[in-house]
Kinemage of the C-alpha trace (Angstrom):
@kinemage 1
@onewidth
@group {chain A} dominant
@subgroup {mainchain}
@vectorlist {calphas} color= white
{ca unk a 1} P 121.155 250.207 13.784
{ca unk a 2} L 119.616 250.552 10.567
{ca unk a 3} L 117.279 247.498 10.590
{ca unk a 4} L 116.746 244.728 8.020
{ca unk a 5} L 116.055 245.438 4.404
{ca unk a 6} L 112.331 244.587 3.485
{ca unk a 7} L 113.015 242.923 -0.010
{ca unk a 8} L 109.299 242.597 -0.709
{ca unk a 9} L 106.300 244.407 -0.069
{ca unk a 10} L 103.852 242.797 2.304
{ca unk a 11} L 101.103 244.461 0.634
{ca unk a 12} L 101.219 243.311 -2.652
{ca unk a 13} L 104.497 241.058 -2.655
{ca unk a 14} L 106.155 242.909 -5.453
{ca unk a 15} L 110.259 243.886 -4.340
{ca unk a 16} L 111.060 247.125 -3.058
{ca unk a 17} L 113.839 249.463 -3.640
{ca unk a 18} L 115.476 251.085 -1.113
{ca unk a 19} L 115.341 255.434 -1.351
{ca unk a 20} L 114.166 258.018 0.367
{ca unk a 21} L 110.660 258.919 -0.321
{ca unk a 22} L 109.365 262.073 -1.070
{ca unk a 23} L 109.395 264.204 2.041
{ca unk a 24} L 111.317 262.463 4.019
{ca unk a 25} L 115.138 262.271 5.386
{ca unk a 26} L 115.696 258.595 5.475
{ca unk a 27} L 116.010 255.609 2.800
{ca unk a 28} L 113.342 253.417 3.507
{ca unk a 29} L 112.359 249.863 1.242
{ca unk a 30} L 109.558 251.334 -1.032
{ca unk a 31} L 107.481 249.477 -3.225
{ca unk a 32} L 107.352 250.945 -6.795
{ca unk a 33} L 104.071 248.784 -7.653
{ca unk a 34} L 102.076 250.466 -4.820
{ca unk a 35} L 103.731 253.049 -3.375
{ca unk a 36} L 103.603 251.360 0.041
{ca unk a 37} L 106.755 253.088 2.105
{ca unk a 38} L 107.862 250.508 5.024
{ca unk a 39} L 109.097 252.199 7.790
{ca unk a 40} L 110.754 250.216 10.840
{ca unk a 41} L 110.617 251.735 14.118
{ca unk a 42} L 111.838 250.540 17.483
{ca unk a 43} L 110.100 247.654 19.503
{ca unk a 44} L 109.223 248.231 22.892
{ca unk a 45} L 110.049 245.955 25.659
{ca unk a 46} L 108.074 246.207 29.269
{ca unk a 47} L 108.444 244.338 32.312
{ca unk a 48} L 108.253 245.033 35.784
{ca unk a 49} L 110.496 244.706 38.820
{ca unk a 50} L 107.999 242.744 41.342
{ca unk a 51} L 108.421 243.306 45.006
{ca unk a 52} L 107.516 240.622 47.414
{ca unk a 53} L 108.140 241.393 51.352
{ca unk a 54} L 111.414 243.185 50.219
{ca unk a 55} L 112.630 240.272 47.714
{ca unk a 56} L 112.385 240.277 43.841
{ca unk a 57} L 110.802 237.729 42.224
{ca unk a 58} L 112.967 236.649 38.818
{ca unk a 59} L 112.872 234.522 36.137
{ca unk a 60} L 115.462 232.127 34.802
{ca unk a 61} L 115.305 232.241 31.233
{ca unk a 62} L 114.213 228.870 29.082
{ca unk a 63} L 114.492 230.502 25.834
{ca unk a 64} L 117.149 232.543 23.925
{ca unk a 65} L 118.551 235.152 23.572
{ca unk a 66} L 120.626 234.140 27.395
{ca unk a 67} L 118.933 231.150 27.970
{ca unk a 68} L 119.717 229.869 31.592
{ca unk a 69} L 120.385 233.531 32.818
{ca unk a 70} L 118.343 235.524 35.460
{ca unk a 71} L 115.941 238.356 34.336
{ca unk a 72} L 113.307 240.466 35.608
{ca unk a 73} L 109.877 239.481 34.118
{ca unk a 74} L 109.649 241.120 30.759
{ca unk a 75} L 109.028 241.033 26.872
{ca unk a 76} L 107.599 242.742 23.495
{ca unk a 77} L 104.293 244.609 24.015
{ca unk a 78} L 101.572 243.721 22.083
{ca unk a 79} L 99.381 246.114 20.146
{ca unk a 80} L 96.131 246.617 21.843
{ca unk a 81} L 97.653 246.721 25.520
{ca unk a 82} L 98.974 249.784 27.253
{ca unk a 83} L 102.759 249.292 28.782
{ca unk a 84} L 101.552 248.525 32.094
{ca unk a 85} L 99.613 245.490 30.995
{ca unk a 86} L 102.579 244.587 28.890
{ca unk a 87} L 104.021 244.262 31.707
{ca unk a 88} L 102.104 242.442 33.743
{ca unk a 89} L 100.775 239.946 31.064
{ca unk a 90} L 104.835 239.362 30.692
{ca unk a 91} L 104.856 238.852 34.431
{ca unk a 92} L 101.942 236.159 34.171
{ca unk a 93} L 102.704 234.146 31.339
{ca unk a 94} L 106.703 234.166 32.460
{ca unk a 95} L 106.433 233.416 36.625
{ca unk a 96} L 102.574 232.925 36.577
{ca unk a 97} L 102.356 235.652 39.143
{ca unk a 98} L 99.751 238.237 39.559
{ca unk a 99} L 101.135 241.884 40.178
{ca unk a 100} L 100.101 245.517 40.744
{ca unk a 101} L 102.111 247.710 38.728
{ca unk a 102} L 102.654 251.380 40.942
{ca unk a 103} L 104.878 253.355 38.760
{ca unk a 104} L 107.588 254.006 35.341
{ca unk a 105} L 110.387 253.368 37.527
{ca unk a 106} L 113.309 252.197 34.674
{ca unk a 107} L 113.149 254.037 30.677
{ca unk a 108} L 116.288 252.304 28.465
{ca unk a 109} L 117.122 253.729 24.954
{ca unk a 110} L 118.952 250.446 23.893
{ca unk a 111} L 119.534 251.936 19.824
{ca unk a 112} L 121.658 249.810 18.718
{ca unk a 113} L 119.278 246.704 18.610
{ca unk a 114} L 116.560 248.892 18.023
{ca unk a 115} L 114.540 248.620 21.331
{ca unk a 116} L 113.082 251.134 24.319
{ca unk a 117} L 112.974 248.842 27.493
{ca unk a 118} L 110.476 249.995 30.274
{ca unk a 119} L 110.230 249.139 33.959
{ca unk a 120} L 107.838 249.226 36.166
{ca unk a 121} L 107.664 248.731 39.892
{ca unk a 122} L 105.518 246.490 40.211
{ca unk a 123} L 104.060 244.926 43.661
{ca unk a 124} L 104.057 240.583 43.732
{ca unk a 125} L 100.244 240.472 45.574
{ca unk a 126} L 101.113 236.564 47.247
{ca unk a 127} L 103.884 234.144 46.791
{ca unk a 128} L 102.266 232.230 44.020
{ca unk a 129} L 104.392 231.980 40.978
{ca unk a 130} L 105.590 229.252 39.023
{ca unk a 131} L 107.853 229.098 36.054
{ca unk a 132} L 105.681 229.418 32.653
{ca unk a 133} L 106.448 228.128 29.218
{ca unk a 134} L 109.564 231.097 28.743
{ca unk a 135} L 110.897 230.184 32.329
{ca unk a 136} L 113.460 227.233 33.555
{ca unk a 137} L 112.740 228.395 37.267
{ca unk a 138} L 110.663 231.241 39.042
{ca unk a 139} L 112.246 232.702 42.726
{ca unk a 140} L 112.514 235.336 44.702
{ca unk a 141} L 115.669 237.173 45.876
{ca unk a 142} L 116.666 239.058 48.624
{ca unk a 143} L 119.484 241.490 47.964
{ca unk a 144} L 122.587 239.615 48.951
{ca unk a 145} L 120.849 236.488 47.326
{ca unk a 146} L 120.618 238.213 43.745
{ca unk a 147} L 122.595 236.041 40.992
{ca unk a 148} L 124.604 238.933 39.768
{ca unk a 149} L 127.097 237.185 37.981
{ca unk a 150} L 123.942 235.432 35.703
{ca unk a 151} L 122.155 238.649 34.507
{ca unk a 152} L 120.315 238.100 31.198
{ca unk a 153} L 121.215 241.857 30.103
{ca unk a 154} L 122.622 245.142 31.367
{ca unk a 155} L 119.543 246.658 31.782
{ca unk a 156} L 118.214 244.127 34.294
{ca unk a 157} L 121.333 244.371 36.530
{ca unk a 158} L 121.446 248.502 36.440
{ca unk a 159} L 117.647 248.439 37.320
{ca unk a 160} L 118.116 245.922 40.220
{ca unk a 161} L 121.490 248.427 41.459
{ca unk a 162} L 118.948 251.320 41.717
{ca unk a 163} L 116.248 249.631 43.095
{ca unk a 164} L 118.553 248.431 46.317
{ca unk a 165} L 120.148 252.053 46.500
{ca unk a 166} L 116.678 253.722 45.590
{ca unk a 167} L 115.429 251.427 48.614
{ca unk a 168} L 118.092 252.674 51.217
{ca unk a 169} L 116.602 256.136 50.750
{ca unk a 170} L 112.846 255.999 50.118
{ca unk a 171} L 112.514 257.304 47.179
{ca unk a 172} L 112.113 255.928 43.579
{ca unk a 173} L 112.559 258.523 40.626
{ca unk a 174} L 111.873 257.498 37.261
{ca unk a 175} L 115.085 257.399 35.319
{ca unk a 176} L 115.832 257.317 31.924
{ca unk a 177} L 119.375 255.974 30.852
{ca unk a 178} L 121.097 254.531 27.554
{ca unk a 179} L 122.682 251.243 26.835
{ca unk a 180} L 125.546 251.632 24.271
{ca unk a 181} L 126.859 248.079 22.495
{ca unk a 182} L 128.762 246.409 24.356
{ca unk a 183} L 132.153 247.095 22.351
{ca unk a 184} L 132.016 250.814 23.472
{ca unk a 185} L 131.314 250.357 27.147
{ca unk a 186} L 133.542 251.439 29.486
């Protein structure tokens, strides 16, 4: 993924060009006028994996991208706010639920739309939730009840498959793993 070409400069408004500036390696949309360089880096995406008397609690999604698909609560952090409270602002405004995050528990390089996705283990603290404005529906899911067939993304499915293996042994390692486009997976 390259990213979208800035055409003009949001500090003075004047176009860019696209080049490589001195000392670096990449082209980049540089404005002329003011020298202003506009780099584009990856977004990062947190959300947590909330535990609830050994059921997760998930969100059905009211919005696109996947609208009316199952996902983990989740979303862009905001400057100002750590990961961890990405992720649990996330899980408020999208299930209304209050959570305890314990520990990294998921790590996604997803390049190819630009994004790092991070999960957390996260503990659900009571059985209130309710869907917020991002959310058709708010539940909780024991294993065998999981909607696996209605995943939002890849990333949500292979973090709920470790989690239930994870859970069989005791332990939860942090992992980090890549999510290739989906016209080169296997």
């Amino acid at each position: 993924m390259t990213g979208i070409s800035i055409h003009y400069c949001s500090v003075c408004g004047h176009e860019t060009q696209k080049k490589v500036p001195e000392g670096d390696h990449r082209p980049r949309d540089v404005c002329d006028h003011c020298q202003t360089v506009h780099y584009q880096n990856p977004r990062v995406v947190t959300g947590c994996l909330p535990v609830y008397q050994n059921k997760i609690l998930m969100c059905k999604r009211a919005i696109e991208p996947r609208k009316g698909y199952w996902t983990l609560p989740g979303g862009f952090m905001e400057l100002g706010e750590t990961m961890e409270e990405g992720a649990a602002r996330e899980t408020m405004e999208e299930a209304c639920a209050h959570v305890t995050i314990e520990s990294l528990y998921m790590l996604f390089n997803v390049v190819h739309v630009g994004h790092v996705s991070a999960f957390f283990l996260a503990k659900l603290e009571n059985p209130d939730f309710a869907p917020g404005e991002e959310s058709e529906e708010v539940a909780l899911f024991a294993e065998d009840e999981i909607p696996w067939d209605q995943l939002a993304f890849s990333t949500i499915g292979r973090t709920l498959r470790h989690y239930f293996e994870d859970r069989q042994a005791g332990l939860f390692p942090m992992r980090l793993e890549y999510v290739t486009p989906p016209e080169h997976r296997d």
